[in-house]
C-alpha positions as CSV (number, residue, x, y, z in Angstrom):
1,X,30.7,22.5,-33.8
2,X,34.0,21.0,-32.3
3,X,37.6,22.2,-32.7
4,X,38.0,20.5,-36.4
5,X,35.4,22.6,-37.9
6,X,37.0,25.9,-36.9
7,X,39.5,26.2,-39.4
8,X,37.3,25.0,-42.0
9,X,34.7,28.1,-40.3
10,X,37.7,30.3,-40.3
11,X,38.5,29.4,-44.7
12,X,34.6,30.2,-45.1
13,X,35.2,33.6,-43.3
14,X,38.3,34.3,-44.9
15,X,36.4,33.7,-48.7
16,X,33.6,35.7,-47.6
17,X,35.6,38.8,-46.1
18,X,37.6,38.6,-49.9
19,X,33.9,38.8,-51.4
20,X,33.0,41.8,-49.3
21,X,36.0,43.7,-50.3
22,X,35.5,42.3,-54.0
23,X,35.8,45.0,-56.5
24,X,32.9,47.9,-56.2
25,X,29.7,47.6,-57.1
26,X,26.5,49.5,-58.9
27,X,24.0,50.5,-56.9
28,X,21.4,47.9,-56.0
29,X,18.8,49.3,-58.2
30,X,21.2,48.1,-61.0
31,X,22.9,45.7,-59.6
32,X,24.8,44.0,-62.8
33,X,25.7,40.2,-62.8
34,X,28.7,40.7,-60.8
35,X,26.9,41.6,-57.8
36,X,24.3,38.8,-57.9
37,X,27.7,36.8,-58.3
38,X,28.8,38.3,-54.7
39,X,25.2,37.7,-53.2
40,X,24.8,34.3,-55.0
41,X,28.5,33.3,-52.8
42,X,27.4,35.0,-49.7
43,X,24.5,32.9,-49.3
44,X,26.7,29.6,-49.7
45,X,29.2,31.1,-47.6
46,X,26.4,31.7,-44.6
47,X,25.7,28.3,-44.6
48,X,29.2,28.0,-43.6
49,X,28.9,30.1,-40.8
50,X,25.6,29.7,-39.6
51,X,25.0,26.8,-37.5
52,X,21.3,25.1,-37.6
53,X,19.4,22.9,-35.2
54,X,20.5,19.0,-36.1
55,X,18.6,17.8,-38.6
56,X,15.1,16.1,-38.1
57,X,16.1,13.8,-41.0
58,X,19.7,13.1,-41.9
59,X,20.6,12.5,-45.4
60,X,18.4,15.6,-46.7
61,X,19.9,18.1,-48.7
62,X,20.6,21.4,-47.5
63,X,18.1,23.6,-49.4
64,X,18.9,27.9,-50.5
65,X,15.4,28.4,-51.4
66,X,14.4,32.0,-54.0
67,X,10.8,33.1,-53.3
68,X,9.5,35.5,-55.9
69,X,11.2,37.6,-58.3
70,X,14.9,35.5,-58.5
71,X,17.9,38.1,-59.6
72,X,20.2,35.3,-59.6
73,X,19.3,33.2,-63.0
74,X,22.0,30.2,-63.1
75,X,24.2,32.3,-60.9
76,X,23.2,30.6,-57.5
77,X,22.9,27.6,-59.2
78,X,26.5,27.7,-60.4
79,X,27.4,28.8,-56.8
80,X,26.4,25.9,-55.1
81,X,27.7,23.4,-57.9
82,X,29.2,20.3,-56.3
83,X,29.1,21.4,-53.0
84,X,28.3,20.3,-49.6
85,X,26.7,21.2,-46.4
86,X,27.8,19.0,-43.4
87,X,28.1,16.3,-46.2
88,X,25.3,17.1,-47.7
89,X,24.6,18.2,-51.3
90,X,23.1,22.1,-51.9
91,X,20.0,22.4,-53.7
92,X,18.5,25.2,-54.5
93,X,14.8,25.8,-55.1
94,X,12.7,28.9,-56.4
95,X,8.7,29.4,-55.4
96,X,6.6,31.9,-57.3
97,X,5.5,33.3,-53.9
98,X,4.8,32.8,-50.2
99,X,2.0,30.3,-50.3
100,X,4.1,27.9,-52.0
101,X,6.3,27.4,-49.1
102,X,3.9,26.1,-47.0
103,X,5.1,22.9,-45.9
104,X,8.6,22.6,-48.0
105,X,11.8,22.2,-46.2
106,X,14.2,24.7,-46.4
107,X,17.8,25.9,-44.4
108,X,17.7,29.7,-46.0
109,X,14.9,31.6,-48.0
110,X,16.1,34.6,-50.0
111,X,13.3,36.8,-50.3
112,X,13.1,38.4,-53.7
113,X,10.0,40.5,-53.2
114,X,10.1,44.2,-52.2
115,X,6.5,44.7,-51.7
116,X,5.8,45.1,-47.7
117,X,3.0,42.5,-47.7
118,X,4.9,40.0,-49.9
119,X,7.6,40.0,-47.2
120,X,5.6,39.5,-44.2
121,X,3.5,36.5,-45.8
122,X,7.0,35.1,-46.5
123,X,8.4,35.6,-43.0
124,X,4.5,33.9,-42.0
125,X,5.0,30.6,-44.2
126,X,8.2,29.9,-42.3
127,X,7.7,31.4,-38.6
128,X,8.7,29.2,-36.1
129,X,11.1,26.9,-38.6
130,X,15.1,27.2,-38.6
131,X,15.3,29.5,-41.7
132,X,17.8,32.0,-42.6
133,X,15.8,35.0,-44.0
134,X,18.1,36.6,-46.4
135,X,16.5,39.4,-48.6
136,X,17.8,42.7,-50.5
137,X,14.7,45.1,-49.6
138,X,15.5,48.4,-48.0
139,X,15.9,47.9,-44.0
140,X,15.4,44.5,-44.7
141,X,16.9,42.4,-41.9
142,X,15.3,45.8,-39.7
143,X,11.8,44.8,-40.9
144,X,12.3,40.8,-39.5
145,X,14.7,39.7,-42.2
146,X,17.6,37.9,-40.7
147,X,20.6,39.2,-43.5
148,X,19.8,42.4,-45.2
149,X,22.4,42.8,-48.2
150,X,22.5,46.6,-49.0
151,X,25.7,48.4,-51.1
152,X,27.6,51.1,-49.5
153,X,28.2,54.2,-50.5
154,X,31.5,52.6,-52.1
155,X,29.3,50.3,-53.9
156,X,30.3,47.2,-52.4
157,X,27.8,44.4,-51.8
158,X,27.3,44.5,-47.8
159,X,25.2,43.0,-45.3
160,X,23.4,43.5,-41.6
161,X,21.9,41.2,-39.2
162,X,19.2,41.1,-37.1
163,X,20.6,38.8,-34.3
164,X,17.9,39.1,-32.4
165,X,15.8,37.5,-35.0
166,X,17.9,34.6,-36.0
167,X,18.4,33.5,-32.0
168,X,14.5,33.5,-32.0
169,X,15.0,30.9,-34.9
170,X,17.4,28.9,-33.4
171,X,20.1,30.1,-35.4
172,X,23.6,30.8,-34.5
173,X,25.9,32.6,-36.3
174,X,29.5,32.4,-35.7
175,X,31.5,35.8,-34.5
176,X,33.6,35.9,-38.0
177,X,30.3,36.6,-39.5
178,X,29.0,39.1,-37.3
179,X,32.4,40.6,-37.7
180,X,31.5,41.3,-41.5
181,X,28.0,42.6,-40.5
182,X,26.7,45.6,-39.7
183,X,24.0,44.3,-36.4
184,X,20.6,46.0,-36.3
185,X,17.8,45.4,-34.0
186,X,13.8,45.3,-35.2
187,X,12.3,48.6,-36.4
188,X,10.2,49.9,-32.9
């Protein structure tokens, strides 16, 4: 991205740093509204600050796919209301579970299943493609998740990285987000 994206990067930065230290949060366990509010602007605000390989097909949307259980409801949806991606429009899609995704085109997949196989089959159905993995399971983003929300002991809504993972992707993120992160490596 060229010099007259940076402040627009730098805006998206400064909006998701203001989420981060938004007003503490429950536990993840029971996580009210508010915090799927937080979440449901972090994943906009990633595609902000997360640049993809150029798309195969110009004109598509850019896609925030929910596979299995979806905490969100209308919240994402609300989220993403009237905005844009590189000029295009956000769409977000939900799939009952990994098999689903087979073959659908998406920029980031938040993984709302817990359960250790459910996860891998997820990370399966979209190896090799330029997907953000974004997911709320415990050592998430340690496990082969690419953005691992967690709360802190504060109770705000946090996040780590798995760098590591999203440069195997093709994925770059820009430094103000790893600035907000917490990096981990893979789980030996």
């Amino acid at each position: 991205m060229g010099a007259a994206g940076r402040p627009r990067r730098r805006l998206a930065a400064a909006a998701a740093s203001a989420v981060l230290l938004a007003a503490p949060q429950a536990p993840a366990a029971t996580l009210p509204a508010e915090g799927y509010e937080v979440k449901a602007a972090f994943l906009y605000h990633f595609s902000q600050l997360v640049d993809w390989p150029a798309p195969s097909a110009p004109g598509e949307p850019f896609v925030i796919a929910v596979v299995g259980v979806d905490p969100f409801g209308v919240t994402l949806d609300e989220a993403v209301a009237g905005r844009s991606v590189r000029g295009e429009p956000v769409r977000v899609q939900r799939f009952a579970g990994a098999a689903q995704l087979e073959g659908a085109r998406m920029h980031i997949l938040f993984v709302g299943v817990t359960d250790e196989e459910q996860v891998r089959r997820a990370f399966s159905a979209v190896a090799g493609q330029p997907v953000l993995t974004v997911g709320e399971a415990e050592r998430f983003a340690e496990h082969g998740g690419m953005i691992g929300f967690r709360v802190t002991a504060e109770g705000r809504v946090a996040f780590d990285i798995n760098l590591q993972r999203a440069e195997q992707a093709g994925l770059h993120m820009s430094s103000q987000l790893l600035k907000l992160a917490r990096i981990v490596g893979p789980v030996p």
